[in-house]
C-alpha positions in Angstrom: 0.0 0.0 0.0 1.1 3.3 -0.5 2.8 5.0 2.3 0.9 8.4 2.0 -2.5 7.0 0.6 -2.0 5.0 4.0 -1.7 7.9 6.2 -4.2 9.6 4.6 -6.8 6.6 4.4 -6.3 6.6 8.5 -6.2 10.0 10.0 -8.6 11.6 7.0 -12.0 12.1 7.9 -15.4 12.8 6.0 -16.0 15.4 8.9 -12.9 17.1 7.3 -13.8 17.2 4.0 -17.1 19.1 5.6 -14.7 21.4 6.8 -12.5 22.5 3.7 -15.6 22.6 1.7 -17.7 25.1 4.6 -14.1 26.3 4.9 -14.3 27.0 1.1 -17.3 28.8 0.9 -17.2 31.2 4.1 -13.9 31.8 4.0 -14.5 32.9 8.0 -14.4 30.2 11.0 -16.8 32.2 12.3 -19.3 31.5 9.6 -18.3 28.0 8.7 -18.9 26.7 12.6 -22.6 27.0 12.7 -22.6 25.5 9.3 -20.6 22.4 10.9 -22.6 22.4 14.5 -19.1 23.2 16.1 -17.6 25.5 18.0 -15.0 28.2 16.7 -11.8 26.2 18.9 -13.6 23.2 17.3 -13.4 24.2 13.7 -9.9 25.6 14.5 -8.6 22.7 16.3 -9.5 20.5 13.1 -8.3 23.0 10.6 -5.0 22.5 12.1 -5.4 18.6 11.8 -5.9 18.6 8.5 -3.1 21.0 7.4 -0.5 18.6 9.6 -1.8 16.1 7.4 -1.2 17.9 4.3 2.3 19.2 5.9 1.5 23.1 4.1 -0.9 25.8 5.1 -4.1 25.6 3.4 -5.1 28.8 4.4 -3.7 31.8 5.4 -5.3 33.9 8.4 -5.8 37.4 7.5 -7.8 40.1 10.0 -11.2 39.8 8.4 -11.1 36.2 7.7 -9.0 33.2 5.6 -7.7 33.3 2.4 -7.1 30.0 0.3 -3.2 29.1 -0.6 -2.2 27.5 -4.3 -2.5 24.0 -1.9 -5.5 24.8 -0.4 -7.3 26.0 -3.9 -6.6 22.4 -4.9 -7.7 20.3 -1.5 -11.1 22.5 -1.6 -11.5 21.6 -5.5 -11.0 17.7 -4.4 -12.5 17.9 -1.5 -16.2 19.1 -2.8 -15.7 16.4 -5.7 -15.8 13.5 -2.8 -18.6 15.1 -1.2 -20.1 15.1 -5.1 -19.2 11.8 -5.6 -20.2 10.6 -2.5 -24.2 12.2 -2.5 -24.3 10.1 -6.1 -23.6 7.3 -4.4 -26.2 8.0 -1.8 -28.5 8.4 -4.1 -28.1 5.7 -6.8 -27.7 3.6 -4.0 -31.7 4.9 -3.2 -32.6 4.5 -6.1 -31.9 0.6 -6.6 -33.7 0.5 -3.3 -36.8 1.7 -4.8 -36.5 -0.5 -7.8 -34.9 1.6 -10.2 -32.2 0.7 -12.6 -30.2 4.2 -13.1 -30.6 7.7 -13.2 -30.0 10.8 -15.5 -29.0 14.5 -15.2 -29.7 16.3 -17.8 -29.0 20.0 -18.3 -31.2 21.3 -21.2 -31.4 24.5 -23.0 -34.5 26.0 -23.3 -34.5 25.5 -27.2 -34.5 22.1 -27.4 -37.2 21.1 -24.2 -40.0 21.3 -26.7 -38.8 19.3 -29.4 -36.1 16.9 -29.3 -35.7 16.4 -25.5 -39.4 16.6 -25.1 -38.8 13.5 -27.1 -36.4 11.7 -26.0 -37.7 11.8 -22.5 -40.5 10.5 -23.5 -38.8 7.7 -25.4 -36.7 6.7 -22.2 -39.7 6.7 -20.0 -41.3 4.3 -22.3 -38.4 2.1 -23.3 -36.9 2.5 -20.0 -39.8 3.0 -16.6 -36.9 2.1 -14.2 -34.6 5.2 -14.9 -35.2 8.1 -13.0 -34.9 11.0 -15.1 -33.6 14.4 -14.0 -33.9 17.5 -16.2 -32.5 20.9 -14.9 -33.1 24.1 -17.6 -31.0 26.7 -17.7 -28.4 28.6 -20.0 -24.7 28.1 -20.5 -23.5 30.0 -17.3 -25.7 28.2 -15.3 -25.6 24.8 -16.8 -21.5 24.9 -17.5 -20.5 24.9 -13.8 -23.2 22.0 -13.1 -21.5 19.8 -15.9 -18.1 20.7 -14.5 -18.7 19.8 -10.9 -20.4 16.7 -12.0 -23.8 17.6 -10.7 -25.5 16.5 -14.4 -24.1 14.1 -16.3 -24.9 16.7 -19.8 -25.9 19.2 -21.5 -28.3 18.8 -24.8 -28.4 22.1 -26.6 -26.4 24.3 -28.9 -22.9 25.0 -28.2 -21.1 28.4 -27.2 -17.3 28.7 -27.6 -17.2 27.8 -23.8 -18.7 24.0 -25.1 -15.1 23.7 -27.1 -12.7 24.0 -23.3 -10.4 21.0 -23.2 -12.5 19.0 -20.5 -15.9 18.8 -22.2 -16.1 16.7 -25.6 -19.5 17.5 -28.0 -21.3 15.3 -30.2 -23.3 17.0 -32.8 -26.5 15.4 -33.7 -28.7 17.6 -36.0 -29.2 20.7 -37.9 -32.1 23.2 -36.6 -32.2 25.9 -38.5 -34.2 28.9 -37.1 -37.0 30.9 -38.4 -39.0 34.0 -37.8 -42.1 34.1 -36.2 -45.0 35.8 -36.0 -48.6 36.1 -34.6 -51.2 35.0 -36.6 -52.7 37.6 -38.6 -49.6 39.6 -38.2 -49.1 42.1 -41.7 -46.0 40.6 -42.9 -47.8 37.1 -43.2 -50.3 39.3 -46.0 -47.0 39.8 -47.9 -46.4 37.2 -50.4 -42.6 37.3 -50.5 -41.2 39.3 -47.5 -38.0 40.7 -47.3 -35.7 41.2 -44.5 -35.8 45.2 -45.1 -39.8 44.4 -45.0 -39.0 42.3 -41.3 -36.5 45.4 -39.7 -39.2 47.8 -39.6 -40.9 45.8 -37.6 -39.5 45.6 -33.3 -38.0 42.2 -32.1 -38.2 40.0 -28.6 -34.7 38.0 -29.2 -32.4 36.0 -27.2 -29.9 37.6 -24.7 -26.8 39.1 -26.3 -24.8 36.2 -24.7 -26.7 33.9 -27.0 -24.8 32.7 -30.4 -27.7 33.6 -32.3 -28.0 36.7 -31.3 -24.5 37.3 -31.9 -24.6 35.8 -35.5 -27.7 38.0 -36.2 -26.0 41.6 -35.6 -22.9 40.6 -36.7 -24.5 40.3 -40.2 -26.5 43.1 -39.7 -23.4 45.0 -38.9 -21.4 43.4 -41.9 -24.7 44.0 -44.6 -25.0 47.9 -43.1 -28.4 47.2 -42.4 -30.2 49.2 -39.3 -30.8 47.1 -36.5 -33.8 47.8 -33.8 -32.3 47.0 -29.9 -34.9 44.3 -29.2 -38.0 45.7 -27.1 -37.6 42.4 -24.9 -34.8 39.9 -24.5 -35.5 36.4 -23.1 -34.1 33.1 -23.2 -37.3 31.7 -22.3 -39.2 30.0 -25.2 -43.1 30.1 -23.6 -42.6 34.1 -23.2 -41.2 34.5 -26.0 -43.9 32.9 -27.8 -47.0 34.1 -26.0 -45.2 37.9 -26.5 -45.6 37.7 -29.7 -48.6 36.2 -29.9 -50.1 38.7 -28.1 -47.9 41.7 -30.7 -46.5 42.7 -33.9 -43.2 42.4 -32.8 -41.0 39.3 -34.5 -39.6 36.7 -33.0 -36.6 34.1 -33.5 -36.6 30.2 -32.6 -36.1 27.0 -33.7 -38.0 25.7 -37.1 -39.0 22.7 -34.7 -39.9 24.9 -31.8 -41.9 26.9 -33.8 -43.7 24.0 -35.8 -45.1 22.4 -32.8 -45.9 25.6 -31.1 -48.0 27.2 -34.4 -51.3 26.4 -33.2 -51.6 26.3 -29.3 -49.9 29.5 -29.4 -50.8 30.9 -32.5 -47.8 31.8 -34.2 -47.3 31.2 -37.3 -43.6 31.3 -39.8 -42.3 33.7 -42.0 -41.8 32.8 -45.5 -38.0 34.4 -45.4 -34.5 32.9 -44.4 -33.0 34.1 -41.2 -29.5 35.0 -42.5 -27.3 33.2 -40.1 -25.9 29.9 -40.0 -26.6 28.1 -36.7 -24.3 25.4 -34.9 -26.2 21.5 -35.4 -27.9 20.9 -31.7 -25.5 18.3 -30.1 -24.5 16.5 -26.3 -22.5 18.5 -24.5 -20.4 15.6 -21.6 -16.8 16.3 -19.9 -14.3 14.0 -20.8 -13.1 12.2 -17.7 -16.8 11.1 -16.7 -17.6 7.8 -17.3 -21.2 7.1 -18.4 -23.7 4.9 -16.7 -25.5 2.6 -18.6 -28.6 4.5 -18.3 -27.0 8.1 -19.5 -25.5 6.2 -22.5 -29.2 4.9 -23.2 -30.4 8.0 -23.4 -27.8 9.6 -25.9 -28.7 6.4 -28.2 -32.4 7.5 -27.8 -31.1 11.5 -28.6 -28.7 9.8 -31.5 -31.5 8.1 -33.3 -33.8 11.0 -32.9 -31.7 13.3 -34.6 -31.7 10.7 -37.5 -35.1 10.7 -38.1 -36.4 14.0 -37.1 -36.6 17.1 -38.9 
């Protein structure tokens, strides 16, 4: 057995891992000792145990609180990944109890919950009753971190440049080109071939500006000197997106399969015109070093043969 490992494996505690991690957060013994149910000579007391057992500060003591060393940046970073790793095994440990046979995380952007996800959850719930199926929705900033901690096991959606970092590897899976939308009834749907000079006099709801689409958009605005409208309302959020314009004349951007499946209960309807950008294909978004359960690689087969036969 290794010598360290050994040392380690005897003296190191879960109760300290607790530590570094409220340690971690607080930055303040003061703060992290209610956190723990100890006292302040408690938390201090076992700060010092673990630092012996590391042989280096992990913090240094500064008058309004603790500050994290280069050692003490990485034992925090490990530290919460046992926690991580150790709350997974709690819980797919519960989940055999109840009769299940796996779990999956899934981060999804809000673009593809009504169509391909929508989907392909369904599909697993079918094929698959015993998997217990997690879906968080967010964007990139909130989803990335997730993925990176290990707290879903992917992201389905449209990459960012963040997507192409050395510790995440993406599988395409399928073109979605997007569209314009309208309400129905709106005057550019009397027109029969509308023009994109016929579209800019009209005021948008779009994506955020973080968004690649709305990036791609004014960038060829910009490049084509055509005058481009600040959005009256930016949203990632498909449903109010959809039900503002609905309710408006202003135009919208989404998805073609979005906006199929969404033309009558919301009473949109598509405009006969090409939206001039080129959009990334709608791919899996998994880090690298995580190894798949059976049931997350089930459900990328069930998002792989979706994207085969789905427009």
């Amino acid at each position: 057995m290794n010598p360290k490992r050994h040392r380690f494996s005897t003296k190191l505690r879960l109760r300290h891992l607790e530590l570094i991690d409220a340690l971690g957060t607080t930055f303040n013994i003061h703060q992290a000792a209610p956190l723990l149910n100890l006292t302040q000579p408690a938390v201090s007391k076992m700060l010092q145990e673990v630092e012996e057992l590391y042989g280096t500060r992990l913090f240094e003591r500064a008058p309004r609180g603790l500050r994290p060393t280069p050692p003490g940046e990485v034992v925090i970073k490990w530290a919460r990944q046992c926690l991580t790793d150790l709350d997974r095994a709690i819980d797919d440990a519960r989940v055999a109890h109840e009769g299940s046979t796996g779990r999956v995380r899934i981060g999804a952007l809000p673009v593809v919950i009504p169509s391909l996800l929508l989907q392909a959850v369904q599909h697993l719930r079918s094929h698959h009753p015993g998997i217990q199926i997690v879906v968080l929705e967010g964007d990139n900033q909130t989803l990335l971190p997730r993925l990176a901690a290990d707290e879903i096991d992917l992201i389905v959606g449209r990459p960012n440049t963040q997507w192409r970092l050395p510790i995440y590897h993406f599988e395409p899976l399928k073109e979605e080109p997007v569209c314009f939308i309208v309400r129905k009834g709106h005057p550019l749907l009397q027109q029969d071939l509308p023009t994109l000079s016929d579209v800019l006099r009209y005021e948008w709801v779009l994506q955020p500006e973080a968004s690649s689409l709305r990036a791609q958009l004014e960038s060829y605005f910009m490049t084509n000197h055509l005058s481009f409208t600040p959005p009256r309302l930016e949203t990632s959020s498909v449903l109010l997106m959809l039900q503002t314009v609905a309710a408006s004349d202003l135009v919208g951007i989404m998805p073609q399969g979005v906006a199929r499946i969404s033309r009558q209960p919301h009473q949109i309807d598509i405009l006969r015109i090409k939206v001039p950008v080129d959009m990334p294909r709608v791919g899996v978004l998994r880090r690298h070093d995580a190894g798949a359960s059976p049931s997350v690689e089930k459900f990328v087969d069930i998002l792989r043969g979706l994207a085969q036969h789905t427009d």
